[in-house]
N, C-alpha and C positions, 0 to 999 in steps of 0.2 A: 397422672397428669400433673401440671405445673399450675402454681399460682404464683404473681409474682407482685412487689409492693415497689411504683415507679414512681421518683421525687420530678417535679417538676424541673426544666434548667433553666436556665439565666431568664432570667426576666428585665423591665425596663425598671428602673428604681427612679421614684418620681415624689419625693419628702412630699409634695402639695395633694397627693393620692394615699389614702384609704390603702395600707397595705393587701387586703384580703382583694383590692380591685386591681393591682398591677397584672399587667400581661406581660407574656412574653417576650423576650426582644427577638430582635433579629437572629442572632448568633443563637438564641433557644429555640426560634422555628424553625433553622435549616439542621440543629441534633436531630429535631422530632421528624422533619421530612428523610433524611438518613434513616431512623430508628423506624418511618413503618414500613420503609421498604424491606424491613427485616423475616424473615421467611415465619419466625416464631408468630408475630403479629398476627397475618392471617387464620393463626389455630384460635384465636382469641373467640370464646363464646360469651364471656361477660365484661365489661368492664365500669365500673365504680368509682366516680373522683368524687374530692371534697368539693365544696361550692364555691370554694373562690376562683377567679377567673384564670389563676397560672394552673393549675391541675386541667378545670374544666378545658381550655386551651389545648393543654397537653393529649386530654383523653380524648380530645377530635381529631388530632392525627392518629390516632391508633384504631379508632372508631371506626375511623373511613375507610382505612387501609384494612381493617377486617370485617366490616359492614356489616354492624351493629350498631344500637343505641347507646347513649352515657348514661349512666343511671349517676343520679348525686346525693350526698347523703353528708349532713351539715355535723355529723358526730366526728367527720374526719380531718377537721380541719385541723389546720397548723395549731399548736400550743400557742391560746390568747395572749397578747405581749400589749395590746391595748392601754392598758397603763402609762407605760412609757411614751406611749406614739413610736413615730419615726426615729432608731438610731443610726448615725452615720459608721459606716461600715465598722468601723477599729473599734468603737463605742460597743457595736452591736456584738462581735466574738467576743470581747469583753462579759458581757453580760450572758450571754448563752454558753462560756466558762462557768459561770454563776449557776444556773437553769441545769445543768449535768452535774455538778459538787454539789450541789445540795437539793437534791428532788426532794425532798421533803419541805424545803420553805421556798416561800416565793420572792421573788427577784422584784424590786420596784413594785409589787403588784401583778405578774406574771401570772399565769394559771401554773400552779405548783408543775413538777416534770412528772410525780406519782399520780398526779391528779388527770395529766396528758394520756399520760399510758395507759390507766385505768380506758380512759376514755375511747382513745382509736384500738385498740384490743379487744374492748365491747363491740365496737362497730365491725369492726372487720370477720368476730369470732360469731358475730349472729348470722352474718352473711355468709361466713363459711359452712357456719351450722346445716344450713337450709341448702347449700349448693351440692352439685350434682359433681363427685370429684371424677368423673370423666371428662369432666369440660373444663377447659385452662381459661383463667381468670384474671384480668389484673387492676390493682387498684393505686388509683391513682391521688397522689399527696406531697406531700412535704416531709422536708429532711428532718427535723426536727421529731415530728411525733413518728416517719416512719423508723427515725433509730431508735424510739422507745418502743414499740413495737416489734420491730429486730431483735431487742433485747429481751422482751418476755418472752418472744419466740423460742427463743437460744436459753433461755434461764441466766443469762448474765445476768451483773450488777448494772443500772442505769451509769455509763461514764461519755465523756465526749470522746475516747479515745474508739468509740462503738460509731460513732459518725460517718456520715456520708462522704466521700472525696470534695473538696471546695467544689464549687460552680451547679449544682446539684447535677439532673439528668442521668440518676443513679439508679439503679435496682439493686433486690435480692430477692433472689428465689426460693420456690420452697415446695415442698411434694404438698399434693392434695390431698393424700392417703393418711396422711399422717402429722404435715404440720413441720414437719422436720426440713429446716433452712441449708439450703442445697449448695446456694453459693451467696459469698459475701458480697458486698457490694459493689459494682459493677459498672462501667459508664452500658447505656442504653443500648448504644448505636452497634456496641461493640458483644456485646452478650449474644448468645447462638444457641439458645434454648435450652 
């Protein structure tokens, strides 16, 4: 069976908001309405987002359309950026260039990118530990620590050149059995299991 690791899409960007509390926007609620009418969806026996509100957001259209609960787990969040606050878009690739060139130091005060991946690779590997790989699973995050995660997966080096497509609403899949990354990253709506 399949497990797969789904970034959150567009959301509303609101500098005066709490990054970890933006939601989705428009243009990212109607991917996710597309994306659960997707047949895969309904196989869904677990699903897992981090606890900020575009994940959790995301992992209720998938929830419903496969009618189950979100389970959430704060080890999955996006790579802290809290330091810096709010940067404006051009500022922010700028600085997440930085975050992929040098996972070993931290950017402005950044949660290092080795420190990230450590991080949602523990979370994700305890919960796969324990799961039942007859039952397809998906977890739901961000593009950030899901490409560091993609990469321990795959045994690559941490680069951004391993990055999600801009606008996130990406996945990658991956056998249960084994662990082994099935397909690269993906727009959501559009993947067919």
């Amino acid at each position: 069976m399949f497990g797969i690791y789904l970034t959150h899409p567009q959301v509303r960007i609101d500098p005066a908001v709490s990054v970890p509390q933006w939601g989705l926007s428009e243009l990212g609620e109607e991917r996710m309405r597309a994306t659960a009418k997707q047949p895969w969806v309904r196989l869904l026996g677990r699903i897992l987002a981090s606890g900020e509100k575009k994940a959790i957001e995301t992992a209720r259209f998938l929830a419903d359309a496969a009618g189950i609960p979100v389970e959430t787990d704060e080890e999955m969040g996006e790579n802290d950026r809290s330091a810096t606050g709010f940067l404006p878009p051009e500022e922010f690739e700028k600085a997440a260039d930085q975050f992929f060139a040098r996972p070993e130091e931290s950017f402005k005060g950044w949660e290092r990118a080795v420190d990230a991946q450590a991080r949602i690779s523990r979370a994700v590997f305890q919960v796969l530990d324990r799961h039942d790989p007859a039952v397809p699973i998906a977890f739901i995050g961000h593009g950030g620590v899901g490409t560091l995660l993609k990469c321990r997966m795959t045994g690559t080096a941490i680069a951004r050149s391993t990055d999600q497509p801009p606008g996130g609403g990406n996945l990658f899949a991956f056998r249960l059995a084994d662990r082994a990354v099935t397909c690269d990253w993906t727009p959501m709506e559009f993947w067919q299991g």
